[in-house]
KEKE-3310 file (N, C-alpha, C; in steps of 0.2 Angstrom, whole numbers, plus 5000, padded with zeros to 4 digits):
npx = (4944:4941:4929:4918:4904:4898:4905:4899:4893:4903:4913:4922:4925:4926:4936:4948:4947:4952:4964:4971:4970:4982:4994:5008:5016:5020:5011:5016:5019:5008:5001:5009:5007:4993:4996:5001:4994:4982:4965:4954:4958:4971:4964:4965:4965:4971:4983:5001:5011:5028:5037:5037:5040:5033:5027:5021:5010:5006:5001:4992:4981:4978:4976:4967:4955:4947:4933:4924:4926:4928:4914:4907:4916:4910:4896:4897:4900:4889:4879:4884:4881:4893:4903:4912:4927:4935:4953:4953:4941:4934:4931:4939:4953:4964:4976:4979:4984:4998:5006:5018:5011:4998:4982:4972:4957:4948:4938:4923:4913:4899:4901:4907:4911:4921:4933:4943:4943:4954:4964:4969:4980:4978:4985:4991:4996:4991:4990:4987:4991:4981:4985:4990:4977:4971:4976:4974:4960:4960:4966:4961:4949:4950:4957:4947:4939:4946:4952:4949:4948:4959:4961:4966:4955:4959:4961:4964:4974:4967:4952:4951:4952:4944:4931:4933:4933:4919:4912:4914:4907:4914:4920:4926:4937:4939:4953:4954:4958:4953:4942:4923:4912:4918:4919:4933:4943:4932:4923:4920:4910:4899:4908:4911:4897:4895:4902:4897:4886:4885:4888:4901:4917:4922:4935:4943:4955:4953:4947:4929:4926:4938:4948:4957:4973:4992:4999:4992:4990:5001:4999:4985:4992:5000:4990:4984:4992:4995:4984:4980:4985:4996:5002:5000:5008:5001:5006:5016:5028:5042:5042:5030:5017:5014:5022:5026:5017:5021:5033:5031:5023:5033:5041:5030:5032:5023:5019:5023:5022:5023:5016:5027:5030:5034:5051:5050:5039:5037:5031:5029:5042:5044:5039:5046:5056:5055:5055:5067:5070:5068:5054:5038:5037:5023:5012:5000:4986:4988:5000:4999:4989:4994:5006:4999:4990:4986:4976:4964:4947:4940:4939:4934:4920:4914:4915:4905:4902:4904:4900:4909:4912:4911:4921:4931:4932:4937:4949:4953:4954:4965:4975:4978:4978:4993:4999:5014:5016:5003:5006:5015:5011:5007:4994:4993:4998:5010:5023:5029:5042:5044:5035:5043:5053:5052:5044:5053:5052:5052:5051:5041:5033:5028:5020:5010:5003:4997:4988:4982:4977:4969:4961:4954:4948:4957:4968:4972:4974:4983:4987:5004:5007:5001:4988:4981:4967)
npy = (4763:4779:4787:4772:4774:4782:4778:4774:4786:4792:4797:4795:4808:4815:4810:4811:4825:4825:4819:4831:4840:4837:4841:4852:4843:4837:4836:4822:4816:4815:4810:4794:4791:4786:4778:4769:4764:4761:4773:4774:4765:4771:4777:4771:4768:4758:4757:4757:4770:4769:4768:4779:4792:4803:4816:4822:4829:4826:4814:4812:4820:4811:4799:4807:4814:4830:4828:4836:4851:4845:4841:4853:4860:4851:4854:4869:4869:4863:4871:4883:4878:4869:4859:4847:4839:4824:4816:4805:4803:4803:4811:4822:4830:4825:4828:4837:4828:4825:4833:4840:4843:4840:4845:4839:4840:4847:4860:4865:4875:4875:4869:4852:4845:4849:4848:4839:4842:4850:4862:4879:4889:4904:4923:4936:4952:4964:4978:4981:4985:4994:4989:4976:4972:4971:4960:4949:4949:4946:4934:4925:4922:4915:4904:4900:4891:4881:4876:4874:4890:4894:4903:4917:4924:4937:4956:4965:4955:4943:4943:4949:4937:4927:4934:4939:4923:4919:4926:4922:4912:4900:4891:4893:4891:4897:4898:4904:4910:4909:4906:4898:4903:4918:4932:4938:4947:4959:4967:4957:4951:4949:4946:4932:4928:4928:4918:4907:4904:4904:4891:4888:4885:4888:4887:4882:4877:4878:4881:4883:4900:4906:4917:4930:4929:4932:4922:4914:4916:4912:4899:4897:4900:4890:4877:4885:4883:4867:4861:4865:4863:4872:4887:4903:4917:4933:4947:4955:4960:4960:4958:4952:4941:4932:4926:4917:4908:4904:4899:4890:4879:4876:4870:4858:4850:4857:4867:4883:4899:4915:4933:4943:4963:4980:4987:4994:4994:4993:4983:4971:4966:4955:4945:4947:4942:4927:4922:4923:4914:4902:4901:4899:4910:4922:4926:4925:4915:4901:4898:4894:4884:4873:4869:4862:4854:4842:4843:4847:4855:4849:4837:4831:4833:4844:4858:4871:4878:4873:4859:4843:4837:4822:4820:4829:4819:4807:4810:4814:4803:4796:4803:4800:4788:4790:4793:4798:4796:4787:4775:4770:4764:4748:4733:4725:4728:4742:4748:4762:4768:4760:4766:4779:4776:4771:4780:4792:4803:4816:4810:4819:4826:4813:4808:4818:4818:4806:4806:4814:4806:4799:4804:4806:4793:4784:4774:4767:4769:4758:4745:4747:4751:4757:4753:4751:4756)
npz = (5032:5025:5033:5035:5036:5027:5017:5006:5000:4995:4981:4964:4962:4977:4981:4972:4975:4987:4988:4981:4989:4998:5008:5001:4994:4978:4961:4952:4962:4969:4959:4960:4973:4971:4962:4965:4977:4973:4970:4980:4992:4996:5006:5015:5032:5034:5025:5023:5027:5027:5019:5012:5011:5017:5023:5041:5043:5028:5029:5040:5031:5022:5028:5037:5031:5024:5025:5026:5020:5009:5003:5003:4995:4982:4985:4983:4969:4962:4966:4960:4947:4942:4934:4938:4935:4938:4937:4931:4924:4908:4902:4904:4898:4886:4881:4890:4901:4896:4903:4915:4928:4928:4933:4946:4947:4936:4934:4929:4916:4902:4885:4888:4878:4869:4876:4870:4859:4845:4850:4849:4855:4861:4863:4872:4873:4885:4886:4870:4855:4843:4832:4836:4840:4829:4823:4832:4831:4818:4813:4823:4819:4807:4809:4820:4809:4810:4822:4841:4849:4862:4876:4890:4896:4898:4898:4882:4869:4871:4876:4863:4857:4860:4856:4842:4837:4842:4836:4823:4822:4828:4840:4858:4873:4889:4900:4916:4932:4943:4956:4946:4950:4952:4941:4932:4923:4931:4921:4911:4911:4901:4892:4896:4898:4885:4878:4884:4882:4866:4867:4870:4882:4901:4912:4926:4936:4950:4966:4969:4974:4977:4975:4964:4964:4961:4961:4955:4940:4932:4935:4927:4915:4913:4908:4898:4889:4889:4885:4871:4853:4850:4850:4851:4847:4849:4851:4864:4877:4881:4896:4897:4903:4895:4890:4898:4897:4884:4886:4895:4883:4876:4887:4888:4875:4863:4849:4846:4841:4834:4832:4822:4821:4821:4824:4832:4842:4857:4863:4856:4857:4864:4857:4846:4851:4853:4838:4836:4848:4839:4839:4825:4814:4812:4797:4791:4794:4785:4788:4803:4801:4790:4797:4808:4800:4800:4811:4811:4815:4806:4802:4814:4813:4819:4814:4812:4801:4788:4773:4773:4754:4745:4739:4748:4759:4753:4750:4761:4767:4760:4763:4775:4773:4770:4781:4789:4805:4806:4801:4810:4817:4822:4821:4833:4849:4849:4855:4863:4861:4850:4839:4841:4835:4821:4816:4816:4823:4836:4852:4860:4850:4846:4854:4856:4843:4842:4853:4848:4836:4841:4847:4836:4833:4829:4834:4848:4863:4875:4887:4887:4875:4860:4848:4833:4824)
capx = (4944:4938:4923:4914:4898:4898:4910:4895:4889:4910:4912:4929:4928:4928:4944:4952:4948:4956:4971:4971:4971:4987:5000:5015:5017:5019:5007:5017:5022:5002:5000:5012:5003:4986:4996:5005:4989:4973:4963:4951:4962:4975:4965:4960:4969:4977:4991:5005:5016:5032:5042:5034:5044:5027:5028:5017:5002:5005:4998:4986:4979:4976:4972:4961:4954:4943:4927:4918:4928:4928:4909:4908:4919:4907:4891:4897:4902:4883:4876:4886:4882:4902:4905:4920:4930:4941:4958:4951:4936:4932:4929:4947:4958:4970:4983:4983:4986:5005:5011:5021:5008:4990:4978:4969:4952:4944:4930:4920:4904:4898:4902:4912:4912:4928:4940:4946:4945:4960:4963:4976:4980:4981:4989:4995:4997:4985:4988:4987:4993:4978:4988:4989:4970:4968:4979:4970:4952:4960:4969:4955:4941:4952:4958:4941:4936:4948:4953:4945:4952:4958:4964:4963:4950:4961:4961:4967:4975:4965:4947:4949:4952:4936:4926:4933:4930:4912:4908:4914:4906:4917:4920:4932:4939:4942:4954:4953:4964:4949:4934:4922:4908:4920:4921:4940:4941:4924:4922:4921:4905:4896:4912:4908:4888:4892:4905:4893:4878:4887:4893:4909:4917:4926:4938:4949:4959:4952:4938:4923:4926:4944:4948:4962:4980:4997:5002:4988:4989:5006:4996:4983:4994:5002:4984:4982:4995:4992:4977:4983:4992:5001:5002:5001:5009:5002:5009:5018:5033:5048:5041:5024:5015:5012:5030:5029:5011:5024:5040:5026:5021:5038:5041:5026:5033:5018:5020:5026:5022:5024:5017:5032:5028:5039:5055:5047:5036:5040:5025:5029:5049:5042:5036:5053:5063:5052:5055:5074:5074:5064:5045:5038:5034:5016:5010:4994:4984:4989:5006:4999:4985:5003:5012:4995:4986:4983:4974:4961:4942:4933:4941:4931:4912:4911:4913:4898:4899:4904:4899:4912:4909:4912:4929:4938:4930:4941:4955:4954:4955:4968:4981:4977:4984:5000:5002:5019:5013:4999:5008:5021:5006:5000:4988:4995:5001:5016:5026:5027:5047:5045:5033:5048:5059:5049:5042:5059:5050:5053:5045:5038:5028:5025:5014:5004:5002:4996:4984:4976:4975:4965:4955:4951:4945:4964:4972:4967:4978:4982:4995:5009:5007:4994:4985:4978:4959)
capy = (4767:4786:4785:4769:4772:4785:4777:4774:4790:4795:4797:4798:4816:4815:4807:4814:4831:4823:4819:4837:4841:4836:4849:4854:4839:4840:4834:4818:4812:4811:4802:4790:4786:4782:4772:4761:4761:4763:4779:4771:4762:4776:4781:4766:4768:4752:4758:4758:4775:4770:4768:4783:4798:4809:4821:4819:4834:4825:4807:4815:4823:4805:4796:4809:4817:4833:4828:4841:4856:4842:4842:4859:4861:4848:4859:4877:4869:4862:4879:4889:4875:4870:4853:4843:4833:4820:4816:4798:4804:4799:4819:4824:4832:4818:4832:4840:4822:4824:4838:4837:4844:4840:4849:4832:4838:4852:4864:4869:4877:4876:4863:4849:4841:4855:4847:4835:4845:4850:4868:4885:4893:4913:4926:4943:4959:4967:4985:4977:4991:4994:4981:4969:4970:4969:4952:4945:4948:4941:4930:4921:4921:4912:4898:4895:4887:4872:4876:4878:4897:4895:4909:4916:4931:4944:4962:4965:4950:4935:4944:4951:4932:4925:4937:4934:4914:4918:4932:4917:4905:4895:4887:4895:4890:4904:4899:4907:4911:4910:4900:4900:4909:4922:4936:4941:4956:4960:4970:4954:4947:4952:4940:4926:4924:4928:4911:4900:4905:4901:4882:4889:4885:4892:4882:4883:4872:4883:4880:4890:4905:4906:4924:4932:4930:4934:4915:4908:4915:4907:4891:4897:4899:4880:4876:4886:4878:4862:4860:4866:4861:4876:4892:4909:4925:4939:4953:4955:4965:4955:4956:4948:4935:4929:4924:4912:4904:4902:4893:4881:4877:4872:4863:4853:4850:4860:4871:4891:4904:4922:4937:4950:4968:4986:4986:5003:4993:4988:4978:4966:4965:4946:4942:4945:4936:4921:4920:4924:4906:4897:4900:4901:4915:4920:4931:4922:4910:4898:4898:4887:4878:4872:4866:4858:4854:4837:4842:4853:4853:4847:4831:4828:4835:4848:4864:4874:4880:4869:4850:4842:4833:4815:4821:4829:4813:4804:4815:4814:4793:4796:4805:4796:4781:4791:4796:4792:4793:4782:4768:4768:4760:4740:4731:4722:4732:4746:4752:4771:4770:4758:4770:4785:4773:4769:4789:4797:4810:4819:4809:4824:4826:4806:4808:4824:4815:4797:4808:4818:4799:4793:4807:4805:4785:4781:4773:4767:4769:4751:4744:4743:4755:4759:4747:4752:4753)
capz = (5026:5028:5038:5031:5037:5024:5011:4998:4996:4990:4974:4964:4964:4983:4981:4970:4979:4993:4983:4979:4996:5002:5006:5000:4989:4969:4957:4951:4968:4973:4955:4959:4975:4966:4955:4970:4983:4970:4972:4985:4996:4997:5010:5020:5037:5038:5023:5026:5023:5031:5016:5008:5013:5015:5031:5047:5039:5023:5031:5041:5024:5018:5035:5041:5024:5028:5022:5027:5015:5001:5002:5002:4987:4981:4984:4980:4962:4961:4967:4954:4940:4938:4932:4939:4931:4939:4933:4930:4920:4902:4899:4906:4891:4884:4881:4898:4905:4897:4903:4921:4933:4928:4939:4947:4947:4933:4936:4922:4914:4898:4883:4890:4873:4869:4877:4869:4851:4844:4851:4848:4860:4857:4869:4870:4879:4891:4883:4864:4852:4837:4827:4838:4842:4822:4821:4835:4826:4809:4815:4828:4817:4802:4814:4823:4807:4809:4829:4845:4851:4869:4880:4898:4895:4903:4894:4876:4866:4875:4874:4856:4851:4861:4853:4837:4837:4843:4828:4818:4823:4830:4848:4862:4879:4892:4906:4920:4936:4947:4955:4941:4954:4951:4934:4931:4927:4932:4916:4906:4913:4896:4887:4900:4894:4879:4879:4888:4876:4859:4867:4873:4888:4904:4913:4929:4941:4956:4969:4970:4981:4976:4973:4958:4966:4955:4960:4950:4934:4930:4934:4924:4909:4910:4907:4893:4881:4889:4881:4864:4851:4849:4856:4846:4855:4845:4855:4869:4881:4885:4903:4898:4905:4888:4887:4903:4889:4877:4891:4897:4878:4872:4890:4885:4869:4859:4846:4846:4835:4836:4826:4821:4822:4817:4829:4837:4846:4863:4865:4852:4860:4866:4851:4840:4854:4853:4834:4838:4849:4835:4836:4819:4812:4806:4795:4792:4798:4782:4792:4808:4797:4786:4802:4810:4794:4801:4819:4812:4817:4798:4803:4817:4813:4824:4812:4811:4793:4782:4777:4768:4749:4745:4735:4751:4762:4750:4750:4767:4770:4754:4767:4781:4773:4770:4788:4793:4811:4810:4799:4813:4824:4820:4824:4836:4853:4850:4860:4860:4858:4842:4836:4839:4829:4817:4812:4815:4826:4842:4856:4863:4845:4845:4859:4852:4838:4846:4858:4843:4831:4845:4848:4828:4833:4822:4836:4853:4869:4878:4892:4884:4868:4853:4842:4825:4824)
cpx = (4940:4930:4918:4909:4893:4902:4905:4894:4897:4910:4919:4930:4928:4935:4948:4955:4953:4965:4974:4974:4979:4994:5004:5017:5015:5016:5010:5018:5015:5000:5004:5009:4998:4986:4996:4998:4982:4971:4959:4956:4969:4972:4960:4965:4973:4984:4995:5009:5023:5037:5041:5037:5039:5029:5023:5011:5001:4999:4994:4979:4976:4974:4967:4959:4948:4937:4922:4921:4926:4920:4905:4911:4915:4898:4890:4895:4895:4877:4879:4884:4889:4902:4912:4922:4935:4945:4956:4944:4937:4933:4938:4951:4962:4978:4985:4984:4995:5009:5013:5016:5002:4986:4973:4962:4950:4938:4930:4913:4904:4899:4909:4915:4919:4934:4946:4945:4950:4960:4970:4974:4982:4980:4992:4994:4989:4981:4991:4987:4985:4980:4987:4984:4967:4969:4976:4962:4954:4961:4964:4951:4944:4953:4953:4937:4939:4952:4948:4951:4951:4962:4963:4958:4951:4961:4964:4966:4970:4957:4945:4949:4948:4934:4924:4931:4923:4910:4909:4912:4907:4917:4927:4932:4941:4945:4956:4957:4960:4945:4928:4916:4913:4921:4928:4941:4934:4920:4920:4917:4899:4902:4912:4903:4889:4895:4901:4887:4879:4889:4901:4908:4921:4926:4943:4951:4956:4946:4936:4926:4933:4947:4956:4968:4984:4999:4998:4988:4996:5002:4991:4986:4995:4996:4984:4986:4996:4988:4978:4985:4998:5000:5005:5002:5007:5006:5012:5027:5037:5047:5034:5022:5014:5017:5031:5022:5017:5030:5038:5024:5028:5042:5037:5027:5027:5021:5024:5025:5021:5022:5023:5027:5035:5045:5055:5044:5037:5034:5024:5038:5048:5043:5041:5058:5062:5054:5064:5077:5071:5057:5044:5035:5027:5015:5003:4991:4984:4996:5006:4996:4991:5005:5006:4990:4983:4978:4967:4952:4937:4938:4938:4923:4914:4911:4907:4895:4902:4903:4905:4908:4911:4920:4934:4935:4938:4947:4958:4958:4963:4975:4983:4982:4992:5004:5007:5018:5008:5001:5015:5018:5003:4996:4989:4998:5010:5017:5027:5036:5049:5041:5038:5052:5056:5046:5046:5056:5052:5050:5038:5031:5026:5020:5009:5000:4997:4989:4978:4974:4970:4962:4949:4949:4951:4967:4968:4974:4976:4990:4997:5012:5002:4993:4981:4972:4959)
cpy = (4774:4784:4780:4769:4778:4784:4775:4780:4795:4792:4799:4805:4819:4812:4808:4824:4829:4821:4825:4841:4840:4839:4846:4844:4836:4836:4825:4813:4811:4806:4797:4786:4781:4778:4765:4760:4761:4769:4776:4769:4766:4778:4778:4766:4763:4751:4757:4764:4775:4773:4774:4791:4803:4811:4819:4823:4829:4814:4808:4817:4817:4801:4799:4814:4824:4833:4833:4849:4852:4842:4848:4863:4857:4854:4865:4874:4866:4868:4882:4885:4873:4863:4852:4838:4830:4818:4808:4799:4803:4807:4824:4827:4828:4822:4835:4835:4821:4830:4836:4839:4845:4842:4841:4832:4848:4855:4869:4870:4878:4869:4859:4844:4845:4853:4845:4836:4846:4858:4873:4891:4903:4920:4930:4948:4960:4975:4983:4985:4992:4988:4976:4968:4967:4961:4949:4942:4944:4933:4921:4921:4917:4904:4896:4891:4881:4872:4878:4884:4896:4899:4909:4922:4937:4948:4960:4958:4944:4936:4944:4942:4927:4927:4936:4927:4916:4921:4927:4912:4901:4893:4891:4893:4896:4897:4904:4904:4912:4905:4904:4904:4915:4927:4940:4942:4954:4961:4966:4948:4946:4945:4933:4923:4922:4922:4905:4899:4902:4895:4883:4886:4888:4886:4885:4876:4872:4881:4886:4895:4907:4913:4924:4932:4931:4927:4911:4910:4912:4898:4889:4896:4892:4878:4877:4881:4872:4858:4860:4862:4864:4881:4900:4914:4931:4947:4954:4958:4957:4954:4952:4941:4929:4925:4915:4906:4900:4897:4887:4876:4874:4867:4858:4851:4854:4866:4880:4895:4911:4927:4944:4959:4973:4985:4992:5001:4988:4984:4972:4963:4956:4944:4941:4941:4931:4918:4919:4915:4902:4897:4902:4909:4916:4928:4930:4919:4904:4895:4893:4883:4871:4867:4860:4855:4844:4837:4845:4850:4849:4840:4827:4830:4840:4857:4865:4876:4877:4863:4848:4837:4827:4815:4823:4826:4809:4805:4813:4807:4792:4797:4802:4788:4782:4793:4792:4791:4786:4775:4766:4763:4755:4741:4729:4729:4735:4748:4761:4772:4764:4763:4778:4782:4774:4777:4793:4802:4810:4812:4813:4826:4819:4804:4813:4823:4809:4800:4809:4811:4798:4796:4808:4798:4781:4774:4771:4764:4760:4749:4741:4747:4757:4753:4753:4751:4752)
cpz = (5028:5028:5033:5031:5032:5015:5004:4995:4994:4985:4970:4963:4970:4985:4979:4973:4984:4993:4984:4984:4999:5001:5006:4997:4981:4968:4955:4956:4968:4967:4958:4967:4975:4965:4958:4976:4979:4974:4978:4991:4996:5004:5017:5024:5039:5030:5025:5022:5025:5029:5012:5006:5013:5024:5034:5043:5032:5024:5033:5035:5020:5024:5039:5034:5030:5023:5021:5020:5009:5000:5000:4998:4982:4980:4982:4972:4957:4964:4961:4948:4937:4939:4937:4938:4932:4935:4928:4924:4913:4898:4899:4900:4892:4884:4887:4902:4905:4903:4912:4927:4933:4934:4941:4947:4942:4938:4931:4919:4907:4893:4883:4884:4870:4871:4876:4862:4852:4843:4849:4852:4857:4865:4868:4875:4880:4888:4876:4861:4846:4834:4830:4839:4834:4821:4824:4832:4822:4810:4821:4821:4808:4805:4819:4816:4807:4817:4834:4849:4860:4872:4887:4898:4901:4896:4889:4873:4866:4874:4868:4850:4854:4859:4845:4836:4838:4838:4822:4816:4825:4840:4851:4868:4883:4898:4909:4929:4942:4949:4949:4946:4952:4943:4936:4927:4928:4924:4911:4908:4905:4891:4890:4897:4888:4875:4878:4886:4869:4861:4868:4879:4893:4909:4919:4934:4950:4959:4968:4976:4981:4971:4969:4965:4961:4955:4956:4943:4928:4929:4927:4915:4906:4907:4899:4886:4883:4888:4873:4861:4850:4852:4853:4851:4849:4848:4861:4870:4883:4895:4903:4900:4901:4886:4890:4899:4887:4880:4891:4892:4876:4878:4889:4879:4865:4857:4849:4843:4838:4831:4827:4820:4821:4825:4832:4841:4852:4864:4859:4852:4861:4861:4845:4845:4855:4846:4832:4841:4846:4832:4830:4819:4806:4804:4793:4793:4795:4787:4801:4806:4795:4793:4806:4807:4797:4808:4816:4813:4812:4801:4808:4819:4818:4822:4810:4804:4789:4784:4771:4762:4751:4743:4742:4758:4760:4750:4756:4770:4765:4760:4771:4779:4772:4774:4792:4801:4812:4806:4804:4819:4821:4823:4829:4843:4849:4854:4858:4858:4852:4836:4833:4835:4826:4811:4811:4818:4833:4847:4858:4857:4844:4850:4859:4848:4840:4848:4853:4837:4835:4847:4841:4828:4830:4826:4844:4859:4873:4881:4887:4878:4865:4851:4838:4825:4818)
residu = (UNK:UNK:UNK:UNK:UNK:UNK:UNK:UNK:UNK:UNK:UNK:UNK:UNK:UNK:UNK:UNK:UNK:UNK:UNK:UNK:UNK:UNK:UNK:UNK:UNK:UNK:UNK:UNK:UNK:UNK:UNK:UNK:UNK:UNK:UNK:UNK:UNK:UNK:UNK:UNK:UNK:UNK:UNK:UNK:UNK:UNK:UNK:UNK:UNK:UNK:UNK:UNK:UNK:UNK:UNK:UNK:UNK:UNK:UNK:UNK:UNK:UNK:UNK:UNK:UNK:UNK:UNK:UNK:UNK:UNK:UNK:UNK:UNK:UNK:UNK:UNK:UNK:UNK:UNK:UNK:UNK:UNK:UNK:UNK:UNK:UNK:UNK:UNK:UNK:UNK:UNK:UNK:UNK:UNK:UNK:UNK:UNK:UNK:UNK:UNK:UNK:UNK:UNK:UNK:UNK:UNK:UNK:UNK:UNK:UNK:UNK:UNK:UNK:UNK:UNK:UNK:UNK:UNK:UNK:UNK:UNK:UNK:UNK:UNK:UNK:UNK:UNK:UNK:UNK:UNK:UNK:UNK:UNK:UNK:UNK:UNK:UNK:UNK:UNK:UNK:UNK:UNK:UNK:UNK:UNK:UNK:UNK:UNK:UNK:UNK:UNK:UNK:UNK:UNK:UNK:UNK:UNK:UNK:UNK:UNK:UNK:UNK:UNK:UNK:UNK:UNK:UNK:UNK:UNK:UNK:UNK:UNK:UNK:UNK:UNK:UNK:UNK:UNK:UNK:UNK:UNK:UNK:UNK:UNK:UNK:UNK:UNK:UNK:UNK:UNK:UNK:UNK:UNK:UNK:UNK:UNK:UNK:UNK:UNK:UNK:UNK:UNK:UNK:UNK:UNK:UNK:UNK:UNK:UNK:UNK:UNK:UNK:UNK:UNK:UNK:UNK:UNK:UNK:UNK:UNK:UNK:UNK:UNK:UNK:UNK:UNK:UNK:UNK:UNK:UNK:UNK:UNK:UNK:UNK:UNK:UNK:UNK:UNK:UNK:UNK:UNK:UNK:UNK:UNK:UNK:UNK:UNK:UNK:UNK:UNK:UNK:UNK:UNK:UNK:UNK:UNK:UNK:UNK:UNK:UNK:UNK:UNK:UNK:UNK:UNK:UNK:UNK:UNK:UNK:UNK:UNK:UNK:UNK:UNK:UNK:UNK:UNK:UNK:UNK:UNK:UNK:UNK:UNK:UNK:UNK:UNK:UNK:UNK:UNK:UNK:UNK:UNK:UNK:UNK:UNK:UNK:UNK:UNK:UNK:UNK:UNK:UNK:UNK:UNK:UNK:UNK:UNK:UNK:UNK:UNK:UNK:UNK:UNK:UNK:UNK:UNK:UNK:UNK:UNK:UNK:UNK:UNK:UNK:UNK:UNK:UNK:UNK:UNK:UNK:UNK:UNK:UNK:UNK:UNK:UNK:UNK:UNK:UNK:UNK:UNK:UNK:UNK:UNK:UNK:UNK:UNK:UNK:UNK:UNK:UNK:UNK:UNK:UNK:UNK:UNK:UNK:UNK:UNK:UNK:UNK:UNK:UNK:UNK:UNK:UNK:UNK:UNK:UNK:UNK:UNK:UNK:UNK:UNK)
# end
């Protein structure tokens, strides 16, 4: 096994780095090694890789792992104060577990309790018009009281709706297209503290030392609506990045919305061709509440300004009994495709669903299906 005279003091985020490590082979394929050798013993030299179809670098990569970079990506991220968070961790987001190409090890600073709230993603142009700087303000700081506001804190739309959430009080997520030793832009060192000071957090995929490229912020994006449940494009150009947000959102199966704008403005061109192939259209922030009425954060303590009464306690446990999702799950193990039978819903929604019961304590993940708490 990699070097055993050493093998105590590895840790599963030594091993899933090393995972991580292995070129030129996609995200699924290294789960499905994990699955078939255990993460430890994947990387005991007397595997066998015969049947495996991995390249000679790719077995090297796991027969001779390079301990010495994983230690050293190990220590930068304890010099810079950046948490990491293996795929295998407790802390891990449950909703970025679905999607096809989960990042296998986080790196993060601030509150880790965030992750597993129930987030909205919001997104938009770089060169954000006056209006659309208005609707991000309105817009963000109506929806931080029952969502955490998660963006990538690049210029315009993505800033205006972290700042908002924090003048509200509320909770926001930045990802970021960078190691988190790094401030991208620079300019937005000032929206950084001011994150990590209110209990927000900042979040990438990326090693320390790991400078802006143009290949990383498409990664970046998958991420952001990864995490979501939905995915608000308030403004944006039919070439905007904000668009490739909104592709990855609706390959994840996760919501869409889009706000409309005067048909003069090309900077909101995206924004009417997203509601052209289906995304909802918002005019207010009633308008995602409505469609997500069931995810919101007064459901699981964590808003800051309000406590609820005893009447919408009641109210609450009243719905809950009427939720055709969570009556579609006994007590006994369910399968996830009796539960699709049973609720009449998409799969792709019967698993957003299931994720978010059971980040509410409703439901509790088990081989084979769900069970009913």
């Amino acid at each position: 096994m990699a070097d055993r005279n050493n093998a105590e003091a590895l840790t599963p985020v030594h091993y899933w780095l090393a995972v991580k490590l292995i070129p030129r082979l996609a995200t699924p394929k290294k789960l499905l090694l994990v699955d078939k050798f255990g993460l430890v013993n994947l990387f005991d030299k007397t595997a066998d890789f015969s049947s495996s179809g991995l390249t000679k670098p790719q077995i090297t990569a796991i027969t001779q792992p390079n301990w010495q970079k994983i230690n050293k990506i190990i220590a930068d991220s304890a010099r810079y104060q950046i948490e990491t968070i293996p795929f295998d961790d407790e802390q891990y987001p449950k909703l970025l577990k679905q999607i096809y190409d989960p990042p296998l090890v986080l790196f993060a600073r601030g509150n880790l309790a965030l992750l597993n709230q129930p987030q909205i993603a919001i997104v938009g142009s770089r060169n954000a018009s006056k209006a659309g700087r208005e609707s991000a303000l309105q817009l963000s700081e109506k929806l931080a009281e029952h969502f955490v506001i998660t963006s990538g804190m690049a210029l315009g739309i993505d800033a205006y709706a972290h700042r908002s959430a924090l003048q509200s009080g509320g909770y926001t997520i930045a990802v970021v297209a960078t190691g988190l030793d790094i401030t991208y832009p620079a300019r937005h060192k000032k929206l950084q503290k001011d994150i990590l000071q209110n209990n927000g957090l900042i979040l990438s995929e990326f090693f320390p030392g790991v400078a802006p490229k143009p290949g990383h912020f498409p990664k970046r994006n998958r991420l952001i609506s990864g995490l979501s449940l939905g995915v608000l494009v308030v403004e944006a150009s039919l070439k905007s990045g904000s668009l490739i947000t909104a592709r990855c959102a609706l390959e994840q199966g996760r919501e869409v919305f889009a706000v409309p704008s005067s048909i003069y403005n090309q900077q909101a061109k995206g924004c009417h061709w997203l509601i052209k192939q289906g995304a909802k259209l918002v005019e207010e922030f009633n308008d995602i509440v409505e469609e997500l009425q069931n995810f919101s954060l007064d459901s699981l303590n964590l808003s800051r300004n309000k406590e609820k009464d005893n009447s919408t306690v009641k109210s609450e446990k009243q719905d809950l009994c009427n939720d055709p999702m969570l009556a579609s799950v006994g007590y006994e193990t369910t399968p996830v495709d009796m539960v699709v039978s049973r609720s009449k819903l998409p799969i792709d929604v019967v698993l957003t669903r299931l994720t978010v019961l059971e980040l509410r304590g409703l439901v509790s993940a088990v081989p084979g299906g769900y069970l009913k708490l």
